[in-house]
C-alpha positions, 0 to 999 in steps of 0.5 A, spaced: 933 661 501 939 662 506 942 668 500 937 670 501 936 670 509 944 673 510 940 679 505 935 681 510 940 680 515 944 685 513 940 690 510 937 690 517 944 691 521 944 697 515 938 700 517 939 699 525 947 702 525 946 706 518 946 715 519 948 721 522 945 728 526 950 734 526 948 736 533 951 742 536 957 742 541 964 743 544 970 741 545 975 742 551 982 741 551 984 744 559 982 751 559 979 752 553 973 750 549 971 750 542 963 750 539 963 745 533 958 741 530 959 733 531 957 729 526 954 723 530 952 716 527 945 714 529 941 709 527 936 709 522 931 706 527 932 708 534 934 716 532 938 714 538 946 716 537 951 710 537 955 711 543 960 705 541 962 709 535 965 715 538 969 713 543 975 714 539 974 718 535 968 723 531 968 727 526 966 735 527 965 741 522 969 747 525 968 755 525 969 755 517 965 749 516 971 744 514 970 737 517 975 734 521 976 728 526 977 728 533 980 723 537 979 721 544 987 722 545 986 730 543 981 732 547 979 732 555 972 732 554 966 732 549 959 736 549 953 736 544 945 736 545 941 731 543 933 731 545 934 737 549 939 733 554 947 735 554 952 729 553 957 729 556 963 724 554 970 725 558 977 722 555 980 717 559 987 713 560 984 707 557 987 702 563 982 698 561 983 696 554 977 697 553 974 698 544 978 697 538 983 693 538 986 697 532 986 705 534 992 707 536 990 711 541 991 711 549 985 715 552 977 713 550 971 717 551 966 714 556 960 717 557 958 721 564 951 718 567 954 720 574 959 726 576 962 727 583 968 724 587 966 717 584 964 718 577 960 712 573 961 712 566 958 708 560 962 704 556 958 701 549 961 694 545 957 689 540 956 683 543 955 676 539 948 673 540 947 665 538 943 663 533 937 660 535 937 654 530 941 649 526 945 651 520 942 658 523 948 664 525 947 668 530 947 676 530 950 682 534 947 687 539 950 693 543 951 691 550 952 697 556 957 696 562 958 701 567 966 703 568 967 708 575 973 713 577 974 715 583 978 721 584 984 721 577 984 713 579 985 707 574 978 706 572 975 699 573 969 695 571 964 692 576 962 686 573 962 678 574 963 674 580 966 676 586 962 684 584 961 685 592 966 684 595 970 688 590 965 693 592 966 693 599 974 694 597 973 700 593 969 703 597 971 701 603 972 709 604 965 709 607 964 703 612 956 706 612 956 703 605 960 697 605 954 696 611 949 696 606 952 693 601 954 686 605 947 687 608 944 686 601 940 694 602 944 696 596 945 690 591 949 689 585 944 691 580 944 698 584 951 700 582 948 707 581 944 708 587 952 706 591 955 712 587 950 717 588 950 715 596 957 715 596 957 721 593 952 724 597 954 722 604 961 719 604 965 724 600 965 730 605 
């Protein structure tokens, strides 16, 4: 019975994590871009390109339809389509240290959800869920955390206890949004809602 269970698992982890799109894009390196095509893994179910894979490195074909690798430390950003919107993952100096332990790469790719003066980037990773019964093992899913960069600096992760006054330092620039970030008129939840503010209103 429980053979049989940790098959299904599996089978199901395949059918969540399994596939690739060859999606239209350009890779920039400094002054200069290059159209490829990006061999994007998806999952089987959701369609929706697995962000965690790709930000050390994705395969591509380029002009002659040869299939090559791209790491995070070759290229200053990443562009491809997908359900007509433009993605866009940008390599950074992983301060961080953020993803797999094993690359030898320096920099990784983050994906843009913001861009201005504070730019805020996704950062995807598996997380372990507890089993939800005796003798049961737990299983994983993906979990999103939000990185930001203001200006060239060293990323940071909000993240935890002790996030809003870590806020007010960093955008202690701004007295307006320190204001509302002590007033609770913008709460940690709306990280979003502060770098647009601070992009729109703190940063002329």
């Amino acid at each position: 019975m429980r053979k049989k269970l940790l098959l299904n698992l599996i089978f199901l982890l395949f059918l969540l994590t399994a596939g690739a799109k060859d999606l239209d894009g350009i890779i920039i390196k400094g002054k200069d871009s290059i159209k490829v095509t990006f061999r994007v893994p998806v999952g089987l179910l959701s369609g929706e390109p697995l962000y965690e894979k790709i930000q050390h490195k994705i395969d591509y074909y380029d002009a002659a339809g040869k299939r090559k690798k791209l790491k995070s430390d070759d290229a200053d950003e990443i562009q491809f389509s997908f359900n007509g919107q433009t993605i866009r993952m940008l390599s950074r100096v992983n301060s961080l240290a953020l993803g797999n332990l094993f690359s030898s790469s320096t920099n990784i790719f983050l994906k843009l959800e913001i861009n201005g003066p504070v730019k805020l980037f996704k950062y995807y990773f598996t997380a372990a869920r507890p089993g939800v019964g005796v003798g049961m093992g737990g299983g994983t899913y993906t979990e999103v955390s939000s990185v930001l960069q203001k200006g060239n600096g060293t990323l940071i992760m909000p993240a935890g206890f002790g996030m809003k006054k870590q806020m007010m330092d960093y955008f202690s620039d701004c007295k307006a949004l320190v204001e509302k970030i002590d007033s609770k008129e913008f709460r940690m939840k709306e990280l979003e809602d502060m770098v647009n503010y601070y992009n729109l209103e703190c940063s002329k």
